[in-house]
N, C-alpha and C positions, 0 to 999 in steps of 0.2 A: 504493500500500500504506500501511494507514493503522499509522504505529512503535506500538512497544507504551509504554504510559504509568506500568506498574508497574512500583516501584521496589525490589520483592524483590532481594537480594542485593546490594543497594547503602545502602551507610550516608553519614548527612547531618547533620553540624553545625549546630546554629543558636545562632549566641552570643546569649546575652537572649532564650532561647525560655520564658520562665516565664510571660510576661504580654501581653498587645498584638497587636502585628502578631507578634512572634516565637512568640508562643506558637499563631496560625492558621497561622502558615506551618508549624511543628511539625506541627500537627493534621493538614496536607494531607499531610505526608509518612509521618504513622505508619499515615494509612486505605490510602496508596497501598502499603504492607508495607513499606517502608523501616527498616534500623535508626536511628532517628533518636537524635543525641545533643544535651545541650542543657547550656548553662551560663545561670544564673544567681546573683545577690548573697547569697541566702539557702537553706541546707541544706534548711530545711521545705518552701520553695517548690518547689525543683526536687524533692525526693523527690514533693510532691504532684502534680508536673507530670508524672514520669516516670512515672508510676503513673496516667495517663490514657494516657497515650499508648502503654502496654502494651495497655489497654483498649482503645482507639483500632485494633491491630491492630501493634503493633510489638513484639512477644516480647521483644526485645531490648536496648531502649531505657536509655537509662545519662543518668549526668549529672552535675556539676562544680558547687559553688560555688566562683566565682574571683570575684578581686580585680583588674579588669585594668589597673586604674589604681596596684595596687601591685607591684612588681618582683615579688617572691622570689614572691608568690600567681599573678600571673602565670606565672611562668617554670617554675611547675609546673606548671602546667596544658600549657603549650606541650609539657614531656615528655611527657605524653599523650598530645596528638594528635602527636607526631610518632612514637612508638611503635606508633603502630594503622597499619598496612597497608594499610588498602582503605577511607578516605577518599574519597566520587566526589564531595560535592556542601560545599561550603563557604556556609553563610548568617554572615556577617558581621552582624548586625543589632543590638547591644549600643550604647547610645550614652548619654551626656548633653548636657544644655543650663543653660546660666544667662544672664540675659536683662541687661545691664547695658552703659551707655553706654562707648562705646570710652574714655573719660577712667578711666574706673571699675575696669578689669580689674585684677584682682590675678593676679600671676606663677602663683600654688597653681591658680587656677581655669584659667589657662590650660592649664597643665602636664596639669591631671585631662582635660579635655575631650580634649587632643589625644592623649594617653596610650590612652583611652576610644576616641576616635573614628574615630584614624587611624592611630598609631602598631600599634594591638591587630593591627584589619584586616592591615594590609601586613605586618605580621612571622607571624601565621595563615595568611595566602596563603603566604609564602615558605612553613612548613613544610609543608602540604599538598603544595605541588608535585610533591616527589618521587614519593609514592605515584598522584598522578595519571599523571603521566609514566609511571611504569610499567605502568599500565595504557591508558594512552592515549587515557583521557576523563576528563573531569573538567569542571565546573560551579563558577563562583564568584560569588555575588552581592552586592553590597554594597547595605545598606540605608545611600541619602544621604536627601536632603530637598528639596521644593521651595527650602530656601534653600542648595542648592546649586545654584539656576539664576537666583537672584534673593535679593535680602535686603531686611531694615527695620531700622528704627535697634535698639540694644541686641541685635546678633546679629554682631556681631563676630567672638567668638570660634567660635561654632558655624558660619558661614557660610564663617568660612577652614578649618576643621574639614572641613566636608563638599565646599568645592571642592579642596582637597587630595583628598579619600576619590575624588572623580571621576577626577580626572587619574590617581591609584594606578591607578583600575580599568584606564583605558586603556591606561597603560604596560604592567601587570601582562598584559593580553590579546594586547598584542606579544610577549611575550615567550612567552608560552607558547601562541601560534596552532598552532605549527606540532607539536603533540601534539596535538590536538584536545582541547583545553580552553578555553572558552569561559570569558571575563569579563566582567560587565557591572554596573550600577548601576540600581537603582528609588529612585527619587523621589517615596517620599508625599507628596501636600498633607495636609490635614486629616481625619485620621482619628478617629473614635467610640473610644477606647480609656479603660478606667482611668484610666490619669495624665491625661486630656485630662478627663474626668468628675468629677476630684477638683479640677481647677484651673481651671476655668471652670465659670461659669454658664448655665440656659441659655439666658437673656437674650444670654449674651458668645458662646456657640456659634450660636446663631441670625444676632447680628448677623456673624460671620465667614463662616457660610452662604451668607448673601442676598450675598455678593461671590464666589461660587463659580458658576457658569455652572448648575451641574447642580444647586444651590441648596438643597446637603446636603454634611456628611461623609461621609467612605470606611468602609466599614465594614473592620475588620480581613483579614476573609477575599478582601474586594476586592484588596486589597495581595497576602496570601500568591498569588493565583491567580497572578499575574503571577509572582510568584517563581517558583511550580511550574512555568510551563512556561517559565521561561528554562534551566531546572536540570532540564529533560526532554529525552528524546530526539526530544520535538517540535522542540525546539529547533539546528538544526543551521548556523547560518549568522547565528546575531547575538551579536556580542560587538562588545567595546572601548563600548556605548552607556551611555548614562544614561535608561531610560526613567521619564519623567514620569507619573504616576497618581494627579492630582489634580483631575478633572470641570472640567478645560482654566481653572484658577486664572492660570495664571502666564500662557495664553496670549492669554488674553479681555481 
C-alpha cells in the first residue's frame, strides 16, 4: 500500500524559510497543503514569502521575524511555537557562517554562530516535543553541512557548529524513538542559492564544480526533496542519521 504523501492537517516549521534551501523546502510543503510556518530576519521578507506560499496552496501559512541569535527576540518567538498545539514537522534550517583562521575567532562571532546554529535547533526541538508526543508523530530535521562530515581550514567555528547540530540530532532521536518521532540531519554540499550567487563567481562556482563527482551544484529543491520525504509518512524507519546530498563531494 502505497502511504499517502499529503500533508493536509499537518503544520510544519521551517526556521530561515524566506530564501534558499528553506524557502524550497517551504515550497514543497505548502503544494503538499500543509500549514506551513516560516521564520525569517526580515518582516518584508517573510510577509513576501508567506504570501507565496498561500498561493502555493497553504491557506494558512503564518510567519515570525526572529532574532535567534538575540535572547528576548528569540524567547518570543519560542512562546509561539510552544503555544501552537499541532506542531508535526520541525525544519531547523536557519544558520550562519564566517570563514576565519582558528587564530582569528572573536568570542561575539563564536557566540552568534552557535547561538544561530545549534543552540536555536536543540532548544526548538525540546519545545516541539511535547505536542509531538501527544500526538505521536512527529518529524525533525536538521539542516547540517557537508562540513559536518568533513572541514577546511577557516571553518572552525561553523564545523564544530554543525558537528554538534549532528550529535543533537542523534541524541535528540533516542530520546524521542519511542513516540514515533523521527530525527534526523541533511547535509548539503554545494548548493545554487542566492547567498552562494552573491559570493562567488562563476569562474569560483565552476572551479568548486569540477571537484564534485556529478560536476554541478545542488539545486535548492534537490535538498528540500530529501527533506520532504524524511518528514513524510514515506518515511517510517530512519532516524538518528545524517544524510549526505552533495553528488558524493565528501565521498569521491
Amino acid at each position: 500500500m502505497i502511504p499517502e504523501t499529503s500533508f493536509a492537517g499537518k503544520t510544519v516549521l521551517v526556521t530561515g524559510g524566506t530564501r534558499g534551501i528553506g524557502a524550497a523546502v517551504a515550497d514543497l510543503f505548502a503544494e503538499a497543503g500543509a500549514t506551513v510556518l516560516i521564520t525569517g530576519t526580515r518582516q518584508d521578507d517573510v510577509d513576501k514569502r508567506v504570501k507565496t506560499l498561500r498561493q502555493l496552496g497553504s491557506s494558512l501559512a503564518d510567519g515570525w521575524a526572529v532574532d535567534m541569535k538575540n535572547a528576548d527576540s528569540f524567547e518570543i518567538f519560542r512562546g509561539e511555537v510552544r503555544a501552537r498545539d499541532s506542531l508535526h514537522v520541525l525544519v531547523n534550517n536557519a544558520g550562519i557562517n564566517k570563514i576565519v583562521s582558528v587564530d582569528e575567532i572573536e568570542a561575539d562571532d563564536l557566540d552568534s554562530i552557535f547561538s544561530l546554529n545549534l543552540r536555536a535547533p536543540v532548544l526548538l526541538t525540546s519545545d516541539v516535543a511535547s505536542a509531538m508526543k501527544k500526538h505521536g508523530w512527529g518529524r525533525i530535521v536538521n539542516i547540517a553541512s557537508i562540513w559536518s562530515v568533513i572541514t577546511k581550514s577557516g571553518r572552525s567555528m561553523y564545523t564544530a557548529s554543525k558537528f554538534g547540530l549532528v550529535g543533537a540530532t542523534k541524541a535528540a532521536a533516542a530520546d524521542l524513538a519511542g513516540h514515533n518521532i523521527l530525527v534526523n540531519a541533511v547535509s548539503p554540499g554545494f548548493t545554487l542559492t542566492e547567498l552562494t550567487r552573491s559570493t562567488l563567481s562563476v569562474d569560483e562556482m565552476d572551479a568548486l564544480a569540477a571537484d564534485v563527482p556529478l560536476r554541478r551544484f545542488a539545486d535548492p529543491q534537490e535538498i528540500a526533496r530529501v527533506v520532504f520525504f524524511l518528514a513524510s509518512d514515506w518515511n517510517t524507519y530512519i532516524t538518528a542519521q545524517n544524510i549526505v546530498v552533495d553528488g558524493g563531494f565528501v565521498s569521491v
